[in-house]
MARDRENKOL-239664 format. One record per residue (C-alpha): residue in one letter; x negated, y negated, z. Coordinates in pm, whole numbers, padded with zeros to 5 digits, always signed. Example, Ala and Ser with C-alpha at 12.3 -4.5 7.8 and 13.67 -1.06 7.14 Angstrom:
<nodes>
A-01230+00450+00780 S-01367+00106+00714 
</nodes>
This chain:
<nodes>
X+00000+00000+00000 X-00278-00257+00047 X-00429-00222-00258 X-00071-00297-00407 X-00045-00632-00236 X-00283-00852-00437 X-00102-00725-00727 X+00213-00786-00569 X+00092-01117-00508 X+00050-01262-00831 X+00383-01210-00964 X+00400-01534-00811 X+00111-01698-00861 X+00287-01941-01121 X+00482-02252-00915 X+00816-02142-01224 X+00805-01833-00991 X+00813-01976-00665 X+01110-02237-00748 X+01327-02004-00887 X+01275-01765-00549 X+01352-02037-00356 X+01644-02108-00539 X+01791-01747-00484 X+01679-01769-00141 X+01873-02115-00045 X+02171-01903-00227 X+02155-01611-00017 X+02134-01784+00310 X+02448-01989+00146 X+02633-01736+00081 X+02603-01542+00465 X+02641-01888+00599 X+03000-01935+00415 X+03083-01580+00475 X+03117-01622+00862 X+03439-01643+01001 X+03340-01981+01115 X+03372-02148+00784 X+03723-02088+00698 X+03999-02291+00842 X+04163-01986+00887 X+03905-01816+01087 X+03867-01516+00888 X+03574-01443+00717 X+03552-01529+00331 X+03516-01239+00044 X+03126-01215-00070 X+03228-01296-00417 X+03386-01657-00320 X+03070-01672-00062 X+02826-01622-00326 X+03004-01847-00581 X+03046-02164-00371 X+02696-02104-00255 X+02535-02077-00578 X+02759-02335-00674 X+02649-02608-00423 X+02242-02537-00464 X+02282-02577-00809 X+02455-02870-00712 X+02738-02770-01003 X+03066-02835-00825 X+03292-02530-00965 X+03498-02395-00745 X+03730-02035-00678 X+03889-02204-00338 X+04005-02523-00260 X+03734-02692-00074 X+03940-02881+00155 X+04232-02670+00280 X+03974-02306+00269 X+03651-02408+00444 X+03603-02576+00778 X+03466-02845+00886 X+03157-02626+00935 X+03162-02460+00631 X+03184-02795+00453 X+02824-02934+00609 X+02674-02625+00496 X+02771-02688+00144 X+02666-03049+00199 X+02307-02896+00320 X+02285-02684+00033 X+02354-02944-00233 X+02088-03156-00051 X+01877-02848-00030 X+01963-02780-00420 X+01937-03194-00555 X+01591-03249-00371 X+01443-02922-00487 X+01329-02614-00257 X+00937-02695-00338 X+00995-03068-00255 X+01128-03015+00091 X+00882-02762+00119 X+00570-02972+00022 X+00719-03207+00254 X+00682-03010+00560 X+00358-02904+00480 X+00273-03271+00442 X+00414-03347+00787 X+00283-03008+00937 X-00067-02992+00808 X-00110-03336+00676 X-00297-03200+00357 X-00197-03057+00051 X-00354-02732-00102 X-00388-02699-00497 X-00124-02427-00486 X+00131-02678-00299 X+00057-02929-00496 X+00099-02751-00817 X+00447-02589-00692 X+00568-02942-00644 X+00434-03091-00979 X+00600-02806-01151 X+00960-02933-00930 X+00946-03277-00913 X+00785-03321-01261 X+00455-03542-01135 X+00292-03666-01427 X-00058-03609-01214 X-00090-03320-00991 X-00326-03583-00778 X+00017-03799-00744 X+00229-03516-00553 X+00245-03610-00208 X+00294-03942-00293 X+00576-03876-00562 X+00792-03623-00280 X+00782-03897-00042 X+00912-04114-00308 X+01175-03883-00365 X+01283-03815-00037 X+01272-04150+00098 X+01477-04257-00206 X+01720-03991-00240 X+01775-04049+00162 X+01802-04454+00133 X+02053-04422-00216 X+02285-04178+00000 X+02288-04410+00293 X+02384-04736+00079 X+02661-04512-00133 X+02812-04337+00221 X+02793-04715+00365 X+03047-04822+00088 X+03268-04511+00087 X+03314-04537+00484 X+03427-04901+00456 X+03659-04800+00209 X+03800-04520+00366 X+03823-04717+00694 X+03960-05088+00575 X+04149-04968+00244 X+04287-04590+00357 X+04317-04647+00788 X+04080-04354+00819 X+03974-04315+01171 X+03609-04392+01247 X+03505-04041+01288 X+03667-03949+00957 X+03556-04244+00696 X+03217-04154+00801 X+03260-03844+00735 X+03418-03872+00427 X+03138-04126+00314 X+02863-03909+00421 X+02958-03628+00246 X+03084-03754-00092 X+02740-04001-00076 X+02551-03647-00090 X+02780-03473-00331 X+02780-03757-00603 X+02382-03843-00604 X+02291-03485-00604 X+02584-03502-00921 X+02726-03157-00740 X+03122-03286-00754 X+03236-03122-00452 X+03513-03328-00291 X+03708-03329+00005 X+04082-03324-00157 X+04267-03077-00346 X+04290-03303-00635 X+03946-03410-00611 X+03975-03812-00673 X+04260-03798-00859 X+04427-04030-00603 X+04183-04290-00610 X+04172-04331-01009 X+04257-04740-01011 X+04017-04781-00699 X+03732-04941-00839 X+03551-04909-00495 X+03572-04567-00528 X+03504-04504-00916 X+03250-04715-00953 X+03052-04657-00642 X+03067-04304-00713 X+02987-04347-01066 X+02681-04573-00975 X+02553-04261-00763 X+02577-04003-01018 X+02410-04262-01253 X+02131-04337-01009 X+02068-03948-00934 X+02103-03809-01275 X+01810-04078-01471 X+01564-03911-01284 X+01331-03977-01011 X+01029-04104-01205 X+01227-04313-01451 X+01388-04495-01145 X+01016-04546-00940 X+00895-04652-01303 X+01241-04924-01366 X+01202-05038-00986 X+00843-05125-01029 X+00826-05301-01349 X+01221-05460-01332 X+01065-05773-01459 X+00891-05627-01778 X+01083-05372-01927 X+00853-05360-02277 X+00598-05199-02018 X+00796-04879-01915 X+00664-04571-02042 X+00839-04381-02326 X+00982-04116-02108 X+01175-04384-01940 X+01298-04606-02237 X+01429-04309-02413 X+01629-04199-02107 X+01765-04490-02028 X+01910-04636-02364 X+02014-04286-02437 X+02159-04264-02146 X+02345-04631-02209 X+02442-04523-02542 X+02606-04190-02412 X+02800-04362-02136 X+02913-04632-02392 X+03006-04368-02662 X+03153-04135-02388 X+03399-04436-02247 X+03494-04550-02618 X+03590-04156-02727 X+03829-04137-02390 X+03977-04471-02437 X+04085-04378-02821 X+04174-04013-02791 X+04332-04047-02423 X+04510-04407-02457 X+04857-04288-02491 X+04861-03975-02312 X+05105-03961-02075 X+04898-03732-01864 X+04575-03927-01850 X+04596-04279-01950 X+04900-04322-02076 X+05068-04434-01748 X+04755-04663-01653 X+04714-05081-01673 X+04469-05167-01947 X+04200-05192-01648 X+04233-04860-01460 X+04252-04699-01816 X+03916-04871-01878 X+03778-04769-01543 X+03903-04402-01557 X+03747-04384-01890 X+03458-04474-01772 X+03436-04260-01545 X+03494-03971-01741 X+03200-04003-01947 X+02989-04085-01629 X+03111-03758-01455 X+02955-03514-01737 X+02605-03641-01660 X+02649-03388-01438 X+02879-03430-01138 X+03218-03232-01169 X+03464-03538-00995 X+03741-03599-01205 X+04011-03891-01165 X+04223-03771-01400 X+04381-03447-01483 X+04164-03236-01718 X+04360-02980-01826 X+04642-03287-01905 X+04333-03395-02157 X+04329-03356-02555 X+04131-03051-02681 X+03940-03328-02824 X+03830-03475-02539 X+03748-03153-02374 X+03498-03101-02741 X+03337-03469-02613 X+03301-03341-02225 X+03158-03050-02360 X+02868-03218-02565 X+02850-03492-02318 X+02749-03177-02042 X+02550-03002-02261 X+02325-03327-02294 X+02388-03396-01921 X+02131-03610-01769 X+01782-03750-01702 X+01470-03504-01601 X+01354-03464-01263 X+01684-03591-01165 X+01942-03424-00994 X+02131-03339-01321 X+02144-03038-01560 X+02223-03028-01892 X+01913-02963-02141 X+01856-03352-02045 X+01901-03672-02232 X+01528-03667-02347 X+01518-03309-02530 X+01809-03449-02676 X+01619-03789-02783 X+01332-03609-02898 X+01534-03368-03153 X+01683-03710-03333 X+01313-03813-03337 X+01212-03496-03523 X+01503-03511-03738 X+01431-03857-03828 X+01046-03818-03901 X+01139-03492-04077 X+01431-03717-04292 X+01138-03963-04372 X+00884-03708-04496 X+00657-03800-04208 X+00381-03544-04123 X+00389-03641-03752 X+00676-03746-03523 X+00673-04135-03368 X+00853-04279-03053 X+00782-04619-02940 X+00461-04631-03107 X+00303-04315-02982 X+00281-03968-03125 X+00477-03704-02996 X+00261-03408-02968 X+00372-03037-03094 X+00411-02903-02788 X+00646-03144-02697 X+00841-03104-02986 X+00823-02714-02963 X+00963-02717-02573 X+01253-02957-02704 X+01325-02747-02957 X+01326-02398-02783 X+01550-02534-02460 X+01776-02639-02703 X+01850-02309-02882 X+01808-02095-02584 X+02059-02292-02416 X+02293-02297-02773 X+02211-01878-02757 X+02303-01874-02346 X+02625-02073-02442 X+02684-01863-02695 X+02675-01564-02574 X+02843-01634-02250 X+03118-01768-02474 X+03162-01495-02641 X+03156-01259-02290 X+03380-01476-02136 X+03668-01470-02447 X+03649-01079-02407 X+03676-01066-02010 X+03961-01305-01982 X+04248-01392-02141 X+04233-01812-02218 X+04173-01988-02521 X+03828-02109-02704 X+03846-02426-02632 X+03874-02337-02218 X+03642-02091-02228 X+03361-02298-02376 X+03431-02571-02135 X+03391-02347-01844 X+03074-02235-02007 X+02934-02567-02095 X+03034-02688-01738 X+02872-02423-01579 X+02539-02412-01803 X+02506-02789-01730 X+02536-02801-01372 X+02864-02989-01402 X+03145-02850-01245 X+03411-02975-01462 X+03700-02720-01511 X+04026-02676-01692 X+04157-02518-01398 X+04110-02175-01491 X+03760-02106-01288 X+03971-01893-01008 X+04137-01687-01274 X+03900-01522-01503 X+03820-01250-01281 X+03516-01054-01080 X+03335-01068-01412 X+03413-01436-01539 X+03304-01535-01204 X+02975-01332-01166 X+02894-01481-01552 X+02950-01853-01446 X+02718-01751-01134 X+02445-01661-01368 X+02499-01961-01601 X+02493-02213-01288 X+02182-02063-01182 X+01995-02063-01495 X+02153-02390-01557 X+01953-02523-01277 X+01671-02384-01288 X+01599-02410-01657 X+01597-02153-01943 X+01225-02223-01979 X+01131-02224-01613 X+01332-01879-01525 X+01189-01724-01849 X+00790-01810-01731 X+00938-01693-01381 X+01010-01350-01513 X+00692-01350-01659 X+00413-01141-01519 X+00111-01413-01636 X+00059-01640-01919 X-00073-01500-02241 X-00357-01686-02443 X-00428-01623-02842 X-00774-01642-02909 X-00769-01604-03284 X-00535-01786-03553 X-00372-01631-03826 X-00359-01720-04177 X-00066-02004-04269 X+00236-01897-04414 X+00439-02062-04629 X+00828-02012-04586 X+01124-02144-04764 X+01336-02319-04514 X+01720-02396-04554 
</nodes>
């Protein structure tokens, strides 16, 4: 047995490895946590299968749901999901790089590479400094955002105290870690006209999903934009010209629908529109009725989730960048150019060849799933795919049909929230046993394309 463990040991020797263990892990602890009698209002203990989909569902900060959050758990069963989408939005080797920080007060190169690899450092030598960024950050956004919602609750609803600050708390978590978990069995259906509500909310999902090292980059060069990096330009117009395009789409397909819009002022139709194209960045709140929505609109949510948000944010989605950098190749490729140019630099192959192969792994995993779910349950195309999508992207958007498409639909969207977070590339190196190296080149090939 001990000349096994060295062996043993290197499965895990790359940080992919490490973050996608600690992702299970964080589930699994989840899921016994929820499945104590304790969590339930009712005092009986909750089925594994609900356990291990609200677990999985929080870390991956998704926001799908088999129960109804408010009348099923407890109060205690509703922190834990609040700790595990603050477990899940922060990343398991960022809290952990954090207490060795605190603990030891050094980092080793195998810490530090573990939280490059989570928190997406641009320089290994900038890790300790970028997780107390995040942390710090992450902390002081959720304190500002539960600020607001508890003086709302308390002055515009008559919560009690006790209550608005709980309410605030938790829904400041749940909306900048974009998870969508909320506290009423119509999620914020009721508050749909409130701008203090949507757009406080909306602000947090915004804030979480760009990413952290887009927002350290925009809050230390405010003044002079034309110096942010490339990363950060093309994330945030993109994301501008999502949310923009996202809002117009709602407003012109859900204007006179009776079951969205329709009964709205010209204001609260603008503001629940807005919201609706904020919420697929990922965060699965929803003011408005979704299965009430055209099939059209459900087509935009699903593209808008598939994009989803910023990297090294708390969003999922194959990210607003990959999706930046494919136009980019598809222009220079339109142009006859031999290399690909964004904001006067050269985007290198390797770049170009991750963008591409996250997008059609995650076109194949959507696929696929599609195509499982359509023969395990009974709904139409156009659900199914937005359950997938929703899923995949971390969302947490639904139809309403998550709690009906069986042990099998459910143990699928599991998967597909899980991979979703973690990444298609990062579970695939995970899985891996070491990198492989060519040391010779082959002969080029030419091939007839299209």
């Amino acid at each position: 047995m001990r000349k096994r463990a060295p062996a043993l040991l290197e499965r895990f020797q790359h940080p992919a490895q490490v973050i996608v263990t600690g992702f299970a892990v964080a589930v699994l602890l989840g899921t016994a946590l929820l499945a104590l009698p304790v969590a339930t209002e009712s005092g009986e203990s909750t089925g594994w299968l609900t356990a291990l989909f609200t677990a999985t569902s929080s870390v991956c900060v998704t926001g799908l749901a088999v129960v109804d959050t408010e009348s099923h758990w407890s109060a205690f069963g509703e922190v834990v999901i609040a700790l595990l989408i603050q477990i899940g939005g922060l990343g398991i080797m960022t809290l952990a790089t954090l207490f060795t920080v605190l603990v030891a007060g050094r980092l080793g190169l195998r810490a530090k590479l573990f939280a490059q690899a989570e928190t997406k450092a641009l320089r290994m030598t900038d890790v300790r400094s970028v997780v107390r960024r995040v942390v710090l950050f992450s902390l002081a956004c959720e304190a500002v955002v539960a600020v607001v919602l508890t003086g709302r609750f308390l002055l515009g609803y008559g919560e009690p105290v006790g209550r608005a600050v709980y309410l605030g708390v938790f829904h400041a978590v749940s909306s900048f870690n974009n998870a969508g978990f909320a506290l009423w069995s119509d999620n914020l259906m009721g508050f749909v006209t409130d701008p203090w509500i949507c757009l406080t909310i909306a602000a947090s999902v915004i804030v979480g999903g760009l990413g952290f090292p887009v927002w350290f980059e925009v809050l230390g060069n405010w003044r002079h934009p034309g110096r942010w990096s490339v990363l950060t330009r093309i994330t945030v117009w993109t994301t501008v010209i999502l949310l923009a395009g996202g809002t117009l789409m709602f407003l012109a397909t859900e204007w006179r629908n009776p079951g969205t819009l329709g009964e709205l002022d010209d204001p609260g139709k603008v503001l629940a529109a807005f919201f609706a194209a904020v919420m697929p960045r990922t965060a699965g709140f929803n003011s408005l009725d979704i299965a009430a929505m055209h099939p059209s609109s459900w087509l935009v949510t699903d593209l808008l989730m598939f994009v989803g948000g910023g990297s090294a944010g708390t969003a999922g989605g194959i990210k607003v960048t990959t999706f930046a950098l494919l136009a980019f190749v598809i222009w220079a490729e339109m142009r006859g150019e031999a290399s690909v140019h964004v904001g006067h630099r050269r985007l290198p192959g390797s770049v170009q060849r991750q963008a591409v192969s996250i997008s059609l792994i995650s076109v194949a995993l959507v696929a696929v799933s599609t195509y499982l779910m359509l023969a395990l349950t009974p709904f139409s195309l156009d659900r199914v795919l937005f359950e997938v999508v929703s899923a995949f992207g971390t969302t947490g958007l639904s139809t309403g049909i998550t709690a009906q498409v069986g042990v099998a639909g459910q143990l699928l969207l599991v998967v597909l929230m899980f991979v979703g977070r973690t990444g298609p590339l990062t579970l695939g190196s995970a899985l891996a046993l070491k990198e492989r190296t060519r040391h010779y080149r082959l002969p080029d090939e030419k091939m007839i394309v299209g």
